[in-house]
C-alpha positions in Angstrom: -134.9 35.2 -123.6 -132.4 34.6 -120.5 -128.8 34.6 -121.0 -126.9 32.4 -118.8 -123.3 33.3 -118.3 -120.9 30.4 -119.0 -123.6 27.8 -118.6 -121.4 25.1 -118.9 -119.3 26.4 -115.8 -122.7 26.3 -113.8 -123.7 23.0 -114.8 -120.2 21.2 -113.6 -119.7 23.1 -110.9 -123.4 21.4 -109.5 -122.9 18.0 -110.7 -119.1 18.3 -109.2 -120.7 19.9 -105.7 -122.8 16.5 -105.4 -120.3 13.5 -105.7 -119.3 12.0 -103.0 -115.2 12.0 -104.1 -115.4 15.7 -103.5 -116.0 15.6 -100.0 -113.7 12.3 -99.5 -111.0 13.9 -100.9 -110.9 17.2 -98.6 -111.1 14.6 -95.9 -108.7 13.0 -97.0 -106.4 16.3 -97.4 -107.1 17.6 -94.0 -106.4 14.4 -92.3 -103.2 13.5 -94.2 -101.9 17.0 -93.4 -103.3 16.5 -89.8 -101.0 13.3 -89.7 -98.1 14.4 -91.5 -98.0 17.7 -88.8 -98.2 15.6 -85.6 -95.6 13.3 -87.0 -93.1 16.3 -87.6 -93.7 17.6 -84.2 -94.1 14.5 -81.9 -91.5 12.4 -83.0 -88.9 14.4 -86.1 -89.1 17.4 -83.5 -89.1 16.2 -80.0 -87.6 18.3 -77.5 -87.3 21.3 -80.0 -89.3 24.6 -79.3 -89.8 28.1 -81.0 -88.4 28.9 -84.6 -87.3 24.9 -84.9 -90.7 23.3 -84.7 -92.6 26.0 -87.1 -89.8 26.9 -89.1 -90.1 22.3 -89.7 -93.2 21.9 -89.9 -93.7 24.7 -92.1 -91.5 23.1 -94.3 -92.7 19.7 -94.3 -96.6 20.6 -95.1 -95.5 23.1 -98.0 -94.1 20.6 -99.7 -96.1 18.3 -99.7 -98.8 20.5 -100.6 -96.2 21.7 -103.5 -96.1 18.2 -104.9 -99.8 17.9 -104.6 -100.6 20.8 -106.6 -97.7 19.8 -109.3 -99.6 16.1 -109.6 -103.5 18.3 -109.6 -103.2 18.5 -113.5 -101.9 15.0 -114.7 -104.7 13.6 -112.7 -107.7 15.7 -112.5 -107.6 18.2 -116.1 -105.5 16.0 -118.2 -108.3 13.5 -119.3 -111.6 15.6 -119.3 -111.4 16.9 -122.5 -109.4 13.6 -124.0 -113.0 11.9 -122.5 -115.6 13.9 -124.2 -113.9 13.5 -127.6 -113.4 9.8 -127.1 -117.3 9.6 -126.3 -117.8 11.6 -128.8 -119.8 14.4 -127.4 -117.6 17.3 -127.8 -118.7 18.2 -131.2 -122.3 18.0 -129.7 -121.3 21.1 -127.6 -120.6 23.2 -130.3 -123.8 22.7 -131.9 -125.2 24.8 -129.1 -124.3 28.8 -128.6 -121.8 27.6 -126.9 -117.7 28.8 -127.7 -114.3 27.1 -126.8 -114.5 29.3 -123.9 -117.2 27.9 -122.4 -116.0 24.6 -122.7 -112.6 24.5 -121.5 -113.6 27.1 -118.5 -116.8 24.7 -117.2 -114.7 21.3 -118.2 -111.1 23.0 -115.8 -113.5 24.3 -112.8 -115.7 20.9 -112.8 -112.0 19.1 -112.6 -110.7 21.6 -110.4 -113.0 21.8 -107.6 -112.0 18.7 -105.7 -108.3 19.7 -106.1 -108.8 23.7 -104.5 -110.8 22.4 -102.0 -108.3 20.0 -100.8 -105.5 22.7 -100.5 -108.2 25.0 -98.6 -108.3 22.5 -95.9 -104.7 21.8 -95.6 -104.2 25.7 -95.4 -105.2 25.7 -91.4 -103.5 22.9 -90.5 -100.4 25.2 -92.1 -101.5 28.2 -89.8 -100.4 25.7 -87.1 -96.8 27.2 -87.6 -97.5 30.5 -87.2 -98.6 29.6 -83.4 -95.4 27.7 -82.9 -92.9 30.4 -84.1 -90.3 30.8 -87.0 -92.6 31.8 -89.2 -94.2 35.5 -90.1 -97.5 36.0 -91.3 -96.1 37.4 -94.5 -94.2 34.7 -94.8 -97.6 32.1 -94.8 -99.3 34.4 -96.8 -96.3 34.2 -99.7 -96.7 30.4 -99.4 -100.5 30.3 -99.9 -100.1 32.3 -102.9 -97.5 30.1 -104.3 -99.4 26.7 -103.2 -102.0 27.9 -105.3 -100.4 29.8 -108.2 -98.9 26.3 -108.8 -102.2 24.2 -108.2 -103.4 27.0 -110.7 -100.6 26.3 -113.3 -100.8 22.6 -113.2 -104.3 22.1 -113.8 -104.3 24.6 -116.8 -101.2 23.1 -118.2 -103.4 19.6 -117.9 -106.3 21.1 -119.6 -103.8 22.6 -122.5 -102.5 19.0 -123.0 -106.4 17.7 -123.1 -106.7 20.3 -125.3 -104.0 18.9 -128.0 -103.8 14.9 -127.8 -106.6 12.8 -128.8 -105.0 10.2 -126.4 -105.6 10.2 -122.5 -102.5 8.7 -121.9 -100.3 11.4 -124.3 -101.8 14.1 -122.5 -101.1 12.9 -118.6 -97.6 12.1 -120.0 -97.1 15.6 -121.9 -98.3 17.6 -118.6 -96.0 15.3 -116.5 -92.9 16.1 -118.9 -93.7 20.1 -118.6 -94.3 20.2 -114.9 -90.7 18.2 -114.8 -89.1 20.6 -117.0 -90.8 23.5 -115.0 -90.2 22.2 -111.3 -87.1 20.1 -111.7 -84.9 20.9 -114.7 -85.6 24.8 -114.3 -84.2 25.3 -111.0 -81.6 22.4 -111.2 -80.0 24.2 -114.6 -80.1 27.5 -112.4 -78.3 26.1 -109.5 -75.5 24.3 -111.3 -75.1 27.6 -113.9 -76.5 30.8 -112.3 -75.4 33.2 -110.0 -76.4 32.9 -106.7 -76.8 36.2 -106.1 -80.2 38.2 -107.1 -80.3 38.4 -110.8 -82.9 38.8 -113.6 -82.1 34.9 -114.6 -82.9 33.9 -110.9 -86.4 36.0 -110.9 -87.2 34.1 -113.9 -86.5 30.9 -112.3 -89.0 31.8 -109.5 -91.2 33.5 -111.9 -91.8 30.0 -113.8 -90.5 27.6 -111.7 -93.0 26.7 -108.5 -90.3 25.0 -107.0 -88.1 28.2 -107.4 -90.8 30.1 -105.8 -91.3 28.0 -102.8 -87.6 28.2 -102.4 -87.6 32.2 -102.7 -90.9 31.3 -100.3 -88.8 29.0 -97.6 -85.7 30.8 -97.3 -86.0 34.4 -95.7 -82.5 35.1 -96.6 -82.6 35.2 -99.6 -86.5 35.7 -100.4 -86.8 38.4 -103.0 -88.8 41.5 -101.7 -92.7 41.8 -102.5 -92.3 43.7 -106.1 -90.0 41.1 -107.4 -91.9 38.4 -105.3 -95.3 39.4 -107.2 -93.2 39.4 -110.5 -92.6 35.8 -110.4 -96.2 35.3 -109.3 -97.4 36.8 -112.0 -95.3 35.3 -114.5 -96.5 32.2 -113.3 -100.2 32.8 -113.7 -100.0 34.9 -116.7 -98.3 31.0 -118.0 -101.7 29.5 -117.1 -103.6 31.7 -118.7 -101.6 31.1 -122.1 -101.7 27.3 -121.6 -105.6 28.0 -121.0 -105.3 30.2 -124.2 -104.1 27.3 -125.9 -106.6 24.6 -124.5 -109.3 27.0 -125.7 -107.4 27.1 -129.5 -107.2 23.5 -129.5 -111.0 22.7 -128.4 -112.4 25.2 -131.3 -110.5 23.3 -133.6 
Protein backbone atom coordinates (compact mmCIF):
# COMPACT_ATOMS: atom_id res chain seq x y z
CA UNK A 1 0.00 0.00 0.00
CA UNK A 2 1.38 3.65 -0.74
CA UNK A 3 1.98 5.96 2.06
CA UNK A 4 1.50 9.50 1.22
CA UNK A 5 3.34 11.96 3.45
CA UNK A 6 1.05 14.68 4.90
CA UNK A 7 -1.67 14.11 2.25
CA UNK A 8 -3.57 16.79 3.33
CA UNK A 9 -0.62 19.31 2.78
CA UNK A 10 -0.54 17.90 -0.95
CA UNK A 11 -4.06 18.23 -1.65
CA UNK A 12 -4.22 22.20 -0.53
CA UNK A 13 -1.26 23.05 -1.75
CA UNK A 14 -2.89 21.91 -5.57
CA UNK A 15 -6.25 23.27 -5.07
CA UNK A 16 -4.45 26.64 -3.59
CA UNK A 17 -1.88 26.57 -6.89
CA UNK A 18 -5.10 26.69 -9.18
CA UNK A 19 -7.29 29.83 -7.95
CA UNK A 20 -7.14 32.59 -9.54
CA UNK A 21 -6.74 35.02 -6.05
CA UNK A 22 -3.29 33.46 -5.79
CA UNK A 23 -1.93 34.85 -8.77
CA UNK A 24 -3.96 38.33 -8.35
CA UNK A 25 -2.61 38.82 -5.19
CA UNK A 26 1.28 38.52 -6.05
CA UNK A 27 0.24 40.97 -8.77
CA UNK A 28 -1.12 42.92 -6.70
CA UNK A 29 2.02 42.80 -4.15
CA UNK A 30 4.52 43.48 -6.85
CA UNK A 31 2.70 46.34 -8.23
CA UNK A 32 1.78 48.07 -4.96
CA UNK A 33 5.46 47.76 -4.01
CA UNK A 34 6.34 48.91 -7.63
CA UNK A 35 4.21 52.09 -6.84
CA UNK A 36 4.91 52.71 -3.40
CA UNK A 37 9.05 52.63 -4.59
CA UNK A 38 8.64 55.09 -7.47
CA UNK A 39 6.64 57.34 -5.23
CA UNK A 40 9.44 57.39 -2.50
CA UNK A 41 12.06 58.16 -5.08
CA UNK A 42 10.28 60.52 -7.73
CA UNK A 43 8.54 62.81 -5.59
CA UNK A 44 9.41 62.12 -1.20
CA UNK A 45 13.13 61.98 -2.54
CA UNK A 46 13.73 64.31 -5.44
CA UNK A 47 17.09 65.75 -5.74
CA UNK A 48 18.55 63.27 -3.08
CA UNK A 49 21.22 60.62 -4.23
CA UNK A 50 23.40 57.74 -2.58
CA UNK A 51 22.67 56.54 1.13
CA UNK A 52 19.38 59.10 1.22
CA UNK A 53 17.35 57.50 -1.52
CA UNK A 54 18.17 53.55 -0.46
CA UNK A 55 18.66 54.12 2.98
CA UNK A 56 14.34 55.73 2.27
CA UNK A 57 13.17 53.56 0.28
CA UNK A 58 14.53 50.76 2.14
CA UNK A 59 12.63 51.94 4.85
CA UNK A 60 9.40 52.74 3.31
CA UNK A 61 8.93 49.05 1.47
CA UNK A 62 10.02 47.21 4.86
CA UNK A 63 7.43 48.48 6.53
CA UNK A 64 4.94 48.08 4.64
CA UNK A 65 5.90 44.62 4.01
CA UNK A 66 6.15 44.44 8.07
CA UNK A 67 2.49 45.37 8.42
CA UNK A 68 1.57 43.06 5.64
CA UNK A 69 3.01 40.09 7.23
CA UNK A 70 1.50 41.27 10.82
CA UNK A 71 -2.22 41.47 9.08
CA UNK A 72 -1.22 37.65 6.97
CA UNK A 73 -2.81 35.70 10.01
CA UNK A 74 -6.00 37.63 11.04
CA UNK A 75 -6.91 37.31 7.36
CA UNK A 76 -5.69 34.27 5.76
CA UNK A 77 -5.13 31.35 8.90
CA UNK A 78 -7.60 32.75 11.35
CA UNK A 79 -10.79 31.37 9.75
CA UNK A 80 -9.73 27.99 8.09
CA UNK A 81 -10.11 25.87 10.77
CA UNK A 82 -13.12 28.07 12.48
CA UNK A 83 -14.74 27.03 8.60
CA UNK A 84 -14.34 23.39 8.55
CA UNK A 85 -15.90 23.00 12.04
CA UNK A 86 -18.71 25.34 11.27
CA UNK A 87 -19.41 23.07 8.11
CA UNK A 88 -19.01 20.46 9.98
CA UNK A 89 -16.38 18.43 8.23
CA UNK A 90 -13.56 18.51 10.55
CA UNK A 91 -14.56 15.47 12.52
CA UNK A 92 -14.79 13.83 9.01
CA UNK A 93 -11.01 14.17 8.83
CA UNK A 94 -10.31 12.33 11.71
CA UNK A 95 -12.18 9.44 10.67
CA UNK A 96 -9.31 8.87 8.09
CA UNK A 97 -5.48 7.97 9.17
CA UNK A 98 -5.23 11.21 9.40
CA UNK A 99 -3.59 13.18 12.91
CA UNK A 100 -3.92 16.81 14.15
CA UNK A 101 -0.73 17.24 12.41
CA UNK A 102 -1.81 16.67 9.23
CA UNK A 103 -4.57 18.93 9.49
CA UNK A 104 -3.31 22.05 10.86
CA UNK A 105 0.06 21.67 8.58
CA UNK A 106 -2.14 21.19 5.05
CA UNK A 107 -5.03 23.76 6.41
CA UNK A 108 -1.71 26.79 7.37
CA UNK A 109 0.33 25.98 3.92
CA UNK A 110 -3.12 25.97 1.85
CA UNK A 111 -3.82 29.55 3.72
CA UNK A 112 -0.35 30.51 3.53
CA UNK A 113 0.66 30.23 0.03
CA UNK A 114 -0.93 33.37 -1.33
CA UNK A 115 0.58 35.33 1.54
CA UNK A 116 4.58 34.00 0.98
CA UNK A 117 4.16 34.48 -2.45
CA UNK A 118 3.22 37.95 -2.24
CA UNK A 119 6.35 38.87 -0.02
CA UNK A 120 8.54 36.91 -2.65
CA UNK A 121 7.63 39.31 -5.24
CA UNK A 122 8.00 42.41 -3.22
CA UNK A 123 11.51 41.11 -2.18
CA UNK A 124 13.07 42.42 -5.70
CA UNK A 125 11.48 45.43 -5.88
CA UNK A 126 13.45 45.68 -2.13
CA UNK A 127 16.85 44.78 -3.87
CA UNK A 128 16.17 48.10 -5.64
CA UNK A 129 18.03 49.75 -2.54
CA UNK A 130 20.92 47.91 -2.61
CA UNK A 131 21.64 49.51 -6.35
CA UNK A 132 20.92 53.01 -4.99
CA UNK A 133 23.22 52.91 -1.82
CA UNK A 134 22.79 53.02 2.01
CA UNK A 135 22.20 49.78 2.35
CA UNK A 136 24.58 46.51 2.69
CA UNK A 137 23.76 43.27 1.54
CA UNK A 138 23.78 41.94 4.99
CA UNK A 139 21.73 44.44 5.92
CA UNK A 140 18.73 43.17 3.12
CA UNK A 141 19.48 39.82 3.92
CA UNK A 142 18.63 40.63 7.94
CA UNK A 143 15.36 42.21 6.64
CA UNK A 144 14.24 39.21 4.49
CA UNK A 145 14.67 37.07 7.31
CA UNK A 146 12.74 39.25 9.66
CA UNK A 147 9.90 40.01 6.83
CA UNK A 148 9.40 36.50 6.89
CA UNK A 149 9.97 35.28 10.48
CA UNK A 150 7.05 37.65 11.06
CA UNK A 151 4.83 36.52 8.09
CA UNK A 152 5.84 33.11 9.71
CA UNK A 153 4.63 34.07 13.25
CA UNK A 154 1.42 35.68 12.23
CA UNK A 155 0.00 33.15 10.28
CA UNK A 156 0.73 30.40 12.95
CA UNK A 157 -0.46 32.57 15.70
CA UNK A 158 -3.86 32.75 13.28
CA UNK A 159 -4.05 29.10 12.94
CA UNK A 160 -3.48 28.67 16.99
CA UNK A 161 -6.50 31.05 17.45
CA UNK A 162 -8.54 28.77 14.70
CA UNK A 163 -7.39 26.21 16.63
CA UNK A 164 -9.20 27.42 20.07
CA UNK A 165 -12.56 29.57 19.15
CA UNK A 166 -15.40 27.97 17.65
CA UNK A 167 -16.22 31.58 16.42
CA UNK A 168 -14.55 33.13 13.20
CA UNK A 169 -14.93 36.40 14.47
CA UNK A 170 -13.20 35.47 18.15
CA UNK A 171 -10.36 34.10 16.46
CA UNK A 172 -9.47 37.20 13.86
CA UNK A 173 -10.03 39.30 17.02
CA UNK A 174 -7.75 37.12 19.47
CA UNK A 175 -4.82 37.01 16.77
CA UNK A 176 -5.33 40.77 16.23
CA UNK A 177 -4.99 41.45 20.13
CA UNK A 178 -1.61 39.14 20.28
CA UNK A 179 0.01 40.59 17.22
CA UNK A 180 -0.83 44.17 19.15
CA UNK A 181 0.58 43.06 22.21
CA UNK A 182 3.64 41.55 20.28
CA UNK A 183 4.31 44.49 17.75
CA UNK A 184 3.04 47.50 19.71
CA UNK A 185 2.82 47.16 23.38
CA UNK A 186 6.21 45.02 23.56
CA UNK A 187 8.49 47.58 22.17
CA UNK A 188 6.47 50.61 23.43
CA UNK A 189 6.78 49.23 27.32
CA UNK A 190 10.65 48.76 26.39
CA UNK A 191 11.14 52.17 25.12
CA UNK A 192 9.36 54.13 27.90
CA UNK A 193 11.15 51.52 30.70
CA UNK A 194 14.34 49.84 29.36
CA UNK A 195 17.65 50.73 28.98
CA UNK A 196 18.70 51.93 25.81
CA UNK A 197 21.75 50.36 25.80
CA UNK A 198 22.18 46.44 24.76
CA UNK A 199 20.74 44.38 27.44
CA UNK A 200 19.12 40.86 27.79
CA UNK A 201 15.54 42.76 28.15
CA UNK A 202 16.23 44.52 24.75
CA UNK A 203 17.20 41.07 22.92
CA UNK A 204 14.01 39.82 24.22
CA UNK A 205 12.18 42.63 22.79
CA UNK A 206 13.69 41.84 19.36
CA UNK A 207 13.54 38.29 19.92
CA UNK A 208 9.57 38.43 20.21
CA UNK A 209 8.71 41.61 19.07
CA UNK A 210 8.89 41.85 14.86
CA UNK A 211 8.69 45.39 15.15
CA UNK A 212 11.77 45.26 17.65
CA UNK A 213 13.52 43.26 15.08
CA UNK A 214 12.93 45.43 12.16
CA UNK A 215 14.12 48.21 14.30
CA UNK A 216 17.46 46.21 15.37
CA UNK A 217 17.09 45.52 11.36
CA UNK A 218 16.82 49.47 10.27
CA UNK A 219 19.12 51.06 12.46
CA UNK A 220 22.88 49.99 11.92
CA UNK A 221 23.92 51.69 15.00
CA UNK A 222 22.55 49.99 17.12
CA UNK A 223 21.75 46.54 15.26
CA UNK A 224 22.80 43.77 17.50
CA UNK A 225 25.63 41.55 15.86
CA UNK A 226 24.64 38.17 13.97
CA UNK A 227 24.76 35.81 17.25
CA UNK A 228 22.47 37.99 19.13
CA UNK A 229 20.66 38.94 15.82
CA UNK A 230 19.92 35.01 15.15
CA UNK A 231 18.81 34.80 18.94
CA UNK A 232 15.94 36.92 18.42
CA UNK A 233 15.14 35.14 15.19
CA UNK A 234 14.94 32.19 16.67
CA UNK A 235 12.98 33.14 19.49
CA UNK A 236 10.66 34.31 17.28
CA UNK A 237 10.15 31.15 15.24
CA UNK A 238 10.58 28.84 17.95
CA UNK A 239 7.02 31.09 19.15
CA UNK A 240 5.39 29.90 15.97
CA UNK A 241 6.17 26.67 16.33
CA UNK A 242 4.48 26.61 19.92
CA UNK A 243 1.48 28.57 18.72
CA UNK A 244 1.49 25.68 15.87
CA UNK A 245 1.91 23.26 18.88
CA UNK A 246 -1.09 24.61 20.26
CA UNK A 247 -3.31 24.71 17.00
CA UNK A 248 -2.45 21.05 16.61
CA UNK A 249 -3.57 20.43 20.68
CA UNK A 250 -6.68 22.28 19.95
CA UNK A 251 -7.66 20.47 16.56
CA UNK A 252 -7.15 16.76 18.18
CA UNK A 253 -9.46 17.83 20.75
Amino acid sequence: MRVSVLPIVARELRVAARQRRTFEVRVLAAGAAVCAGAFQLWFVQDGWTGAGAGGGLFGLLGSFTLGFGLVAGPLWTASTLCEERREGTLGLLFLTDLTAWDVVLGKLMAASVTALFALLSVLPVLAVSLLLGGVSLSQFGQAALVLGNTLWLSLTLGMAMSARCAQERSAVALTVFVLFLLAAVLPWAHGRWGSPRPTPGSLAVRALSPVGAWWGVTTPASAPAWPAFGGGLAGAHLLGWLALWSAARGTAR
